[in-house]
C-alpha positions in Angstrom: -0.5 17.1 27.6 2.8 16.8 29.9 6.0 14.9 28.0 7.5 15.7 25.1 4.5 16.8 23.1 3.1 20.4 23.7 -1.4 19.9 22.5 -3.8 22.7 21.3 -6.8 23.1 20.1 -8.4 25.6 17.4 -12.7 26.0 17.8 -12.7 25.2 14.1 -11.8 21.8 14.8 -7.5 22.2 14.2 -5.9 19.8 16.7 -2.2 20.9 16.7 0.2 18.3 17.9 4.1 19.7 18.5 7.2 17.6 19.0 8.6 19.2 22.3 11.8 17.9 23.2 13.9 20.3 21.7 17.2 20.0 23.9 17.3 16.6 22.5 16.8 18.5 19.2 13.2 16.5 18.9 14.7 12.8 19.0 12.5 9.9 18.8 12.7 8.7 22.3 10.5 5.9 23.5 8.9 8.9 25.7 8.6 10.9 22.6 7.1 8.4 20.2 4.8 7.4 23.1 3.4 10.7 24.0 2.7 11.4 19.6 1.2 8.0 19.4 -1.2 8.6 22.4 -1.7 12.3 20.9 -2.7 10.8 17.8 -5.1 8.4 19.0 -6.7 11.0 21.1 -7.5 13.2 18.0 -8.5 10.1 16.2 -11.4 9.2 18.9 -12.2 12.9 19.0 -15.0 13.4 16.9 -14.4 17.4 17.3 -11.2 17.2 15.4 -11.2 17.8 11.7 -7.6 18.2 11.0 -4.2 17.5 12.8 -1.1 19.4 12.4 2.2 17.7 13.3 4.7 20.4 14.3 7.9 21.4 16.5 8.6 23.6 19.4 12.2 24.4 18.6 12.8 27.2 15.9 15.2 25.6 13.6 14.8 21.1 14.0 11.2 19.4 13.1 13.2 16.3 14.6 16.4 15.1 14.4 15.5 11.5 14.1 15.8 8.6 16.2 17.3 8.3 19.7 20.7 7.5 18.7 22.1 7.0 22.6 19.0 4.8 23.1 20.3 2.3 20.5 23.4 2.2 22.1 22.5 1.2 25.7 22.6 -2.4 27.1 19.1 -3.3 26.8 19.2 -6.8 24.8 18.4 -6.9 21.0 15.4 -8.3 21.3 14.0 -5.8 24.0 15.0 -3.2 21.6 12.9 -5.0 18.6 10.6 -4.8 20.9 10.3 -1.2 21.5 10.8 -0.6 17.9 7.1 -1.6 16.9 6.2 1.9 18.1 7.4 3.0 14.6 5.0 0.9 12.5 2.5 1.4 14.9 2.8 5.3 14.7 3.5 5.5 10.7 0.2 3.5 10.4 -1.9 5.7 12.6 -1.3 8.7 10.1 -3.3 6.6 7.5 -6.1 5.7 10.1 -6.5 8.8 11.6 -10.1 9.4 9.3 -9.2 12.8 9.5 -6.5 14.7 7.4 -2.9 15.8 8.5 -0.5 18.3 7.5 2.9 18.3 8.5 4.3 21.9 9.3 8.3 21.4 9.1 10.2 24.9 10.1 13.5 23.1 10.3 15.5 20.2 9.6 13.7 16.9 9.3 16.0 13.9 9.6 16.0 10.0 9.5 12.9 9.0 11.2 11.8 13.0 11.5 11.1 12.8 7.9 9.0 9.4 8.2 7.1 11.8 10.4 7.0 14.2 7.7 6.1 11.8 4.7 3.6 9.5 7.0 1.2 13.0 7.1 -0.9 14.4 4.1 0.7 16.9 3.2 3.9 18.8 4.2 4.3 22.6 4.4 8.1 23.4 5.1 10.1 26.6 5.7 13.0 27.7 2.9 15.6 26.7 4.9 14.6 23.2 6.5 16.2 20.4 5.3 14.8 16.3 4.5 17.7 13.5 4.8 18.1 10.3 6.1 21.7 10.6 7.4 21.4 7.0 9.0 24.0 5.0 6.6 27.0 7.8 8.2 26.9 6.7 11.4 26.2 3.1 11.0 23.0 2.2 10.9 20.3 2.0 7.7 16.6 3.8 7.2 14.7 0.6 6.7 11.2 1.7 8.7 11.9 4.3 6.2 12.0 2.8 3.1 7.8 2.1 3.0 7.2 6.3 3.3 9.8 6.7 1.1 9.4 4.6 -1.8 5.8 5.6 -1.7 6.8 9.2 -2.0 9.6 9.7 -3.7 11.3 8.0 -7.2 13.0 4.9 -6.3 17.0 6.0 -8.0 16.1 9.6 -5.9 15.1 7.2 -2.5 18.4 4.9 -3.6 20.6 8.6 -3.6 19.4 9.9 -0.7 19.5 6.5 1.7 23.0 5.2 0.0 24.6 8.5 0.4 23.2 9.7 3.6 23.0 13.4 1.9 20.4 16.1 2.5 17.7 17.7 0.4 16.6 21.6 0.5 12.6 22.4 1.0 12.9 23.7 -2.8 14.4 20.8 -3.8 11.7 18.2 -2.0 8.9 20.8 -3.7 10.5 19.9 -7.2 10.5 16.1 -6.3 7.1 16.5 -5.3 6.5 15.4 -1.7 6.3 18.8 -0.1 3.0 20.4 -1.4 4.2 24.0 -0.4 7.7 26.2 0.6 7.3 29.4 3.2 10.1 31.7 2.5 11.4 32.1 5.8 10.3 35.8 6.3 7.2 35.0 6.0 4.8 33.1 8.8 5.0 29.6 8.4 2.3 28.8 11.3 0.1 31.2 9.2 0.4 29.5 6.0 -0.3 26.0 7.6 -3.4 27.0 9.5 -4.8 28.6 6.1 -4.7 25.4 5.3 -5.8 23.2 8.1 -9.0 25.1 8.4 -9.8 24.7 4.6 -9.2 21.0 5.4 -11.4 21.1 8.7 -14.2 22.7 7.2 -14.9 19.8 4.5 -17.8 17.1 5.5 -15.6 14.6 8.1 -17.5 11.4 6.8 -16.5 12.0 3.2 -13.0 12.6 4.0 -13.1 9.4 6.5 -14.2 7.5 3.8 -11.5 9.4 1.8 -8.9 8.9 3.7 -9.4 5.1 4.3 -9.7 4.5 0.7 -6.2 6.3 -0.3 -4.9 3.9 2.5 -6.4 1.0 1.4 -6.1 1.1 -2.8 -2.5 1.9 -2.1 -0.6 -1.3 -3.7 -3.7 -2.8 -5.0 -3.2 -4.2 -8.2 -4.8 -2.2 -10.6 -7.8 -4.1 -11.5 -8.8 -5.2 -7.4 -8.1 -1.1 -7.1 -10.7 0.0 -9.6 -13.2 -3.1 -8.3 -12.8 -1.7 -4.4 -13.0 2.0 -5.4 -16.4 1.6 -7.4 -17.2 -0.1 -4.3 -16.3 3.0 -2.3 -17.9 5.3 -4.4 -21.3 4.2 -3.9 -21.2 4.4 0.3 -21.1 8.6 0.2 -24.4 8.8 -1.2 -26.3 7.2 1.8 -24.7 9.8 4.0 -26.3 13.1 5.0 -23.5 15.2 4.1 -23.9 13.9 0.3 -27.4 15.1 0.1 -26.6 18.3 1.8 -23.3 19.1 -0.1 -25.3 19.1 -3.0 -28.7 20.7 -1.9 -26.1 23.6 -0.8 -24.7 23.0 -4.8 -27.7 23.7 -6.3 -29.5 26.2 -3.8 -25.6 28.0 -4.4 -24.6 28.6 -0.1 -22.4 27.3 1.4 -23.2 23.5 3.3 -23.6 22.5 6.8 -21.8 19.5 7.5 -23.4 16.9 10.0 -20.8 14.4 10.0 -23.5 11.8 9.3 
């Protein structure tokens, strides 16, 4: 795909997605956000993909947030509300893919980079890359932000980093707990992730549809509705052919052959 997103494809089913913008350092443009949203629908419609992987071109910034000269032209306040339902829009397609995503973060990932970040499964990041939402030093305040982050993080820890505007370290995020894994940064970062993308695409893509839609969709339940729609949930797999397979592979001990039916 042309733009700012660079597209490839792995035969095991791997759709990588990379932001590629990096002279402006990855910044959310409304080029940028409309290339990853159109990306994303693409690999949700693609019943090839198992797995997408959110990445970046440049070698040291996932992305460096939003557009900060695009808030500051003369286009009218409400023309810019306007453009800003890309966020939402995009933050929501992560949960409706059907399909899971890992975010692969080699650098620093800022302000809305690290809604990217948080909005995908799970997040493998170099040593050396950075999380932060800077927005309160030059002005403005993370509040797309604050439904990823809340959701991820412990509210006084969400409170620190929004109030202050400071950064956090990969280890640091790791010890928090919403970055599964850290890549020193002499090892192979791309490797690491695509160990893992593959483990992810070779799993039945019904069951983790249904998977994935329930995580979304128990996620502020109440407790009692959550455990009512879940028993729900739990009864659909076994009408699929990939329930009867995964365990006729179980018990015959090989490994299964998913149909995606």
């Amino acid at each position: 795909m042309a733009g700012t997103v660079r597209i490839e494809a792995t035969e095991t089913g791997v759709r990588m997605i990379a932001l590629d913008d990096p002279e402006k350092r990855n910044a959310l443009s409304l080029e940028l956000l409309d290339d990853l949203i159109d990306a994303l629908e693409d690999a949700r419609s693609d019943p090839a993909i198992r797995c997408v992987v959110l990445a970046s071109t440049h070698p040291k910034v996932f992305c460096a947030g939003g557009n900060l000269a695009g808030f500051g032209d003369d286009a009218s306040i409400i023309e810019k509300h306007i453009a800003n339902d890309r966020f939402p829009r995009l933050f929501r397609l992560f949960g409706e893919l059907g399909k899971p995503s890992i975010c692969a973060v080699g650098g620093h990932a800022l302000a809305g980079g690290f809604g990217l970040a948080l909005a995908c499964d799970l997040i493998v990041a170099r040593e050396s890359a950075t999380f932060g939402t800077p927005e309160i030093n030059v002005g403005i305040f993370p509040f797309m932000l604050m439904a990823l982050l809340y959701r991820n993080l412990p509210r006084k820890r969400v409170n620190e980093l929004m109030l202050l505007g400071e950064r956090v370290s990969a280890s640091e995020a790791k010890a928090v707990g919403f970055v599964n894994r850290v890549v020193p940064d002499d090892q192979d970062l791309d490797g690491a992730v695509i160990e893992w993308a593959e483990r992810l695409a070779s799993k039945s893509p019904i069951l983790m549809r249904f998977g994935k839609d329930a995580i979304r969709r128990q996620d502020g339940m109440p407790y009692d509705e959550a455990l009512d729609y879940l028993q729900a949930q739990l009864s659909l797999p076994f009408a699929t052919e990939d329930a009867r397979e995964g365990l006729t592979a179980f018990l015959e001990k090989r490994a299964p052959s998913w149909t995606g039916r």
